[in-house]
Each structure stands twice: as C-alpha cells, then as structure tokens.
C-alpha positions as CSV (number, residue, x, y, z in Angstrom):
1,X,69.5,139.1,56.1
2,X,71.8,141.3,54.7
3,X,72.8,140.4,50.5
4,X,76.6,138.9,50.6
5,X,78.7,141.6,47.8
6,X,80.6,138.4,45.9
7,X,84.3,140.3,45.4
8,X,85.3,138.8,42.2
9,X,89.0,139.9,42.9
10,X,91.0,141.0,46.5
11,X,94.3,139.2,47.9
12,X,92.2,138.3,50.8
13,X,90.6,135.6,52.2
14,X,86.7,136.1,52.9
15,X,83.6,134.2,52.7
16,X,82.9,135.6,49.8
17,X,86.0,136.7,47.8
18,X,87.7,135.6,44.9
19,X,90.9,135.5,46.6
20,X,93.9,135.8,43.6
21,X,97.1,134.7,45.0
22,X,100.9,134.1,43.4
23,X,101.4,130.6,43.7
24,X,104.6,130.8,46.1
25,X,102.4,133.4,48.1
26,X,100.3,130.1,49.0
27,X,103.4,128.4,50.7
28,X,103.3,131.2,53.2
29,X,100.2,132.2,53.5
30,X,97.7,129.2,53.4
31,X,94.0,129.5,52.5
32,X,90.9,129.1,55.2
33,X,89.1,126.0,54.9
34,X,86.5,126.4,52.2
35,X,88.2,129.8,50.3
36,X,87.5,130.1,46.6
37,X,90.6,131.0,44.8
38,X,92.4,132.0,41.4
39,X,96.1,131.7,40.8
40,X,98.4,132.7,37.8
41,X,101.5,134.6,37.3
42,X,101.0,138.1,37.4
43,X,103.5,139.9,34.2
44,X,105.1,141.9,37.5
45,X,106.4,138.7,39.4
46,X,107.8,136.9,35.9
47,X,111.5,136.2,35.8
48,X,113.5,135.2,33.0
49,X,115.3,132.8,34.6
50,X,112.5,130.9,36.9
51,X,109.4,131.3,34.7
52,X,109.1,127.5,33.8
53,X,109.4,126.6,37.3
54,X,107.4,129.3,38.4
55,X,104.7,128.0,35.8
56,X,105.1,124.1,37.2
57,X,103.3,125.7,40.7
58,X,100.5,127.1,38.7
59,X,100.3,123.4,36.9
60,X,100.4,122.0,40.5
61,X,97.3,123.8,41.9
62,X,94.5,123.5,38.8
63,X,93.3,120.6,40.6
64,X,93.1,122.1,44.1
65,X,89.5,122.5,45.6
66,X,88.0,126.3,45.4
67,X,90.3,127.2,42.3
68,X,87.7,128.7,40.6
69,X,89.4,130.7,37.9
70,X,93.5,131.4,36.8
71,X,94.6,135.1,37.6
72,X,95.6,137.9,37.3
73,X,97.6,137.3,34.5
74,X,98.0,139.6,31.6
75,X,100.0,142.2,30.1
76,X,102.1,145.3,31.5
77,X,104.6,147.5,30.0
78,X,105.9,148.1,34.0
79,X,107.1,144.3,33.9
80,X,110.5,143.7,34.6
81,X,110.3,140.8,31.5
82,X,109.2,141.2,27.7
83,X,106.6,141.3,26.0
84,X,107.3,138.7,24.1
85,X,107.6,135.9,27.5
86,X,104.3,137.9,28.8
87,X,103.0,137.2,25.8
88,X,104.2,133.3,26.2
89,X,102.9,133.1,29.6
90,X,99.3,134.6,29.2
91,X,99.0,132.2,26.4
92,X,100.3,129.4,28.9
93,X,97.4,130.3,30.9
94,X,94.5,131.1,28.2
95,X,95.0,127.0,27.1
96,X,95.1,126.1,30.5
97,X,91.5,128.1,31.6
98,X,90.4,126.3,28.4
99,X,91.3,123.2,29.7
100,X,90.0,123.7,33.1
101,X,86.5,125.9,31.9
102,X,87.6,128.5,34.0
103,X,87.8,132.2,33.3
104,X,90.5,134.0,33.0
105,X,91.3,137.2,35.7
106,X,92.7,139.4,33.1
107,X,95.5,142.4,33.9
108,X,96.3,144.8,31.4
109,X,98.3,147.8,31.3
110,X,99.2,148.9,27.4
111,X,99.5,146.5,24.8
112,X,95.7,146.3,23.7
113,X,96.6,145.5,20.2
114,X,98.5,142.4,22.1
115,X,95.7,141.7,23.8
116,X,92.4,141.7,21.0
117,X,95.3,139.6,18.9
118,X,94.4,136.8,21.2
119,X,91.2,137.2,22.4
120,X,90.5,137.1,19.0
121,X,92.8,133.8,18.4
122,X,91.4,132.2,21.3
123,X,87.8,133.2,21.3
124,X,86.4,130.6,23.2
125,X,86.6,130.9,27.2
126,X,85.2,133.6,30.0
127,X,87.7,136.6,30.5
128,X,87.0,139.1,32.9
129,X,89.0,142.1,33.0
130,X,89.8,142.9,36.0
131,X,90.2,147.0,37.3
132,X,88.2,147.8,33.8
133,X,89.2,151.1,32.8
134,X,89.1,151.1,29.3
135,X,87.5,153.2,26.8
136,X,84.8,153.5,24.3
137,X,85.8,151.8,21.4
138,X,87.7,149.4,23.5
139,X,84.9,148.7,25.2
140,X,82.7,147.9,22.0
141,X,85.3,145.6,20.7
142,X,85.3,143.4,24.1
143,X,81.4,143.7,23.9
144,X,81.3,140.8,20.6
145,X,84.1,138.7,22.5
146,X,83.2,136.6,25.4
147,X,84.7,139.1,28.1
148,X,83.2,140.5,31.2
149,X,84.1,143.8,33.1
150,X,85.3,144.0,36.8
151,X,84.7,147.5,38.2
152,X,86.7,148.4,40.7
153,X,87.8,151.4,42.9
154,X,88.1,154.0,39.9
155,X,84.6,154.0,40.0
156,X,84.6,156.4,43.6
157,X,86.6,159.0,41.5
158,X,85.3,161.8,40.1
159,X,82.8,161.1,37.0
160,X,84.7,159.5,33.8
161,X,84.3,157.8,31.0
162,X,83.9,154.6,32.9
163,X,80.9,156.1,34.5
164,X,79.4,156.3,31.0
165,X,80.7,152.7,30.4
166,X,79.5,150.7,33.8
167,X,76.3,152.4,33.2
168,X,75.9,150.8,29.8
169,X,78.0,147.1,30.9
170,X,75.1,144.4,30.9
171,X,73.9,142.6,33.5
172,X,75.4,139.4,32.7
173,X,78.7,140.8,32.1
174,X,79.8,143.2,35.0
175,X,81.2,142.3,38.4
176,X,82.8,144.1,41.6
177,X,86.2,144.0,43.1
178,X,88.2,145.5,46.0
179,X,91.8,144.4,44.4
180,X,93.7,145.0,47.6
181,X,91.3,147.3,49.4
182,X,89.0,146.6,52.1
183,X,85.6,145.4,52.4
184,X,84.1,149.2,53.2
185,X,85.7,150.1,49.8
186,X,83.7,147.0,48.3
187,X,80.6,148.5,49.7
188,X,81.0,151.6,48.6
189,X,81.5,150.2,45.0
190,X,78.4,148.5,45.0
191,X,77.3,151.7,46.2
192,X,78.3,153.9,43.5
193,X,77.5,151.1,40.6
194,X,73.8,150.9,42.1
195,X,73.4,154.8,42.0
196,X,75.1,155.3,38.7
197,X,73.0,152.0,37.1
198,X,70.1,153.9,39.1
199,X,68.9,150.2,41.0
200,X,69.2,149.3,44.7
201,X,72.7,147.6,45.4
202,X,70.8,144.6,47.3
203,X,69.3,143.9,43.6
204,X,72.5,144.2,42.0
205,X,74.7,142.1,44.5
206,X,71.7,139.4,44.4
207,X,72.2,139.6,40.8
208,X,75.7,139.1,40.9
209,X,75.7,136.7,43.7
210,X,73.1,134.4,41.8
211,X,75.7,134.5,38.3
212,X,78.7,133.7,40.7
213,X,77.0,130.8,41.7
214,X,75.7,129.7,38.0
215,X,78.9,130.5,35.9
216,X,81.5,129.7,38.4
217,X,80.4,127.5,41.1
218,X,77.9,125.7,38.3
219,X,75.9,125.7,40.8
C-alpha cells in the first residue's frame, strides 16, 4: 500500500490535507465529514472596519471537530490594513493556539523583526511556517524557537538557498504543503525533498505521517 503524503497546508479538502480555510469561506463551502482543518484570518482578508466580527467566527469554530491548528495568519506588507492591526490580530491568534495547544500556520511576507519580537514574547506554542523561504541566519534564529518549516512549491525551482536549508531542516521539524496547488505538485515535493535530503520519499512521508499523528492528532 502506497504511504499517504500528510499536506500540512492546501485550501482543499482530502483525506489527508490540512485544509486552511477563512472562516466565512466555511459558510459556502462546507467541509467533508471527517476533514482536518485550520482557520484564522489571513493579514490579506483583514478589514478595518469588520475585524472584531470577523475575529468572533474564528472564536466560533476552536471547538469544532478536526480543527487541528489556527491559520494562516501572519504578517504581509501587501495587506490592505496596518501593521499595527496585523500585528493585533496575529497576537489575537498566538493566545488563542495557546489556549487550544494547537500550532500556529504562520504567513509571513516582510516584517521579520515583527515577527522574532513575538515569537520571542510568546515562546511557548508550535509554529510552523508555512511556504518557508527564508534565509540563513533567519533560519538559525527559528532553529532555538519552537518553530517548524513547511516546504512548499519553491522547492521545484531551480537550486537556492532553500535547497541548502531543507537539506539541513531536522526531521522533527520540516513538513510538506501544496498551498493551492494540486496533489501531483504534492508528489513532486516529496519528490524533490527525498532526493535533495538523499532518502526514499516513502520513508520521509512515513516519517511525516507518523509526527502528524503524534503532535497533532495526539494520537
């Protein structure tokens, strides 16, 4: 029998995916029966004006079965809000993983300084960064803080600096995603992760598939 590849983050339902969904995106387009989920308020989608009541959703669903983490939520100088109600909102849902002990689906774009200020304020609690694209010294700093690394589809481009990094991510700490590609993509990353990590992708999704069920599903 073929090894299941766990997706740790795709806006699709699957019997293995981490689905991440906006909270109003659920009034429209339900879950299966049985679909592990994460929710949060992605800095893109924030308003100004509805944040508190977009916030009371998230509040809403923490007790719904197959939540299993909140996300994406995060940071992102493209955000139609600023920093400082991103800032507010990611902090909104740091206390709440906390309170829940689940992780938290990370999304950053800029603002790293933002970002270490409270990982390093709130050092307790699972982050996972999802997309991770980061650099060296970035990636050293995360490395002493209780934060995993989600490699993605940047992984199929031509060799990088991340192909230095996922090489060196330990076991314990890296997953896969397809964000909002399909599952051939997801193959494929497995694929390339084996080959640059030089192991067979059915040992690696095992090893994946076996911490999903430990740290997530506690299993």
């Amino acid at each position: 029998m073929e090894q299941p590849l766990l997706n740790l983050h795709t806006h699709r339902n699957g019997p293995f995916n981490l689905r991440s969904c906006d909270p109003k995106e659920l009034e429209t387009m339900p879950l299966v029966e049985n679909q592990w989920f994460s929710t949060g308020l992605h800095p893109w989608w924030l308003n100004e004006a509805t944040h508190q009541e977009q916030w009371k959703k998230v509040e809403l669903l923490a007790d719904r079965p197959g939540l299993l983490a909140l996300g994406e939520v995060g940071l992102d100088r493209r955000s139609p809000v600023s920093l400082a109600l991103q800032t507010q909102v990611l902090i909104q849902h740091i206390e709440l993983a906390l309170d829940l002990d689940v992780p938290l689906i990370l999304h950053l774009t800029d603002y790293l300084d933002t970002m270490m200020q409270l990982r390093k304020k709130y050092p307790k609690g699972k982050w996972i960064w999802h997309g991770f694209n980061g650099h060296e010294t970035l990636y050293r700093q995360l490395l002493s803080t209780n934060t995993d690394f989600s490699v993605g589809r940047r992984i199929l481009l031509p060799p990088s600096s991340l192909h230095k990094l996922v090489e060196k991510i330990p076991e314990n700490r890296i997953w896969m995603e397809s964000d909002q590609e399909d599952d051939q993509i997801l193959r494929n990353i497995y694929q390339k992760v084996s080959e640059i990590r030089n192991t067979e992708t059915d040992i690696l999704s095992l090893h994946i598939f076996v911490r999903f069920q430990k740290e997530l599903l506690n299993a």
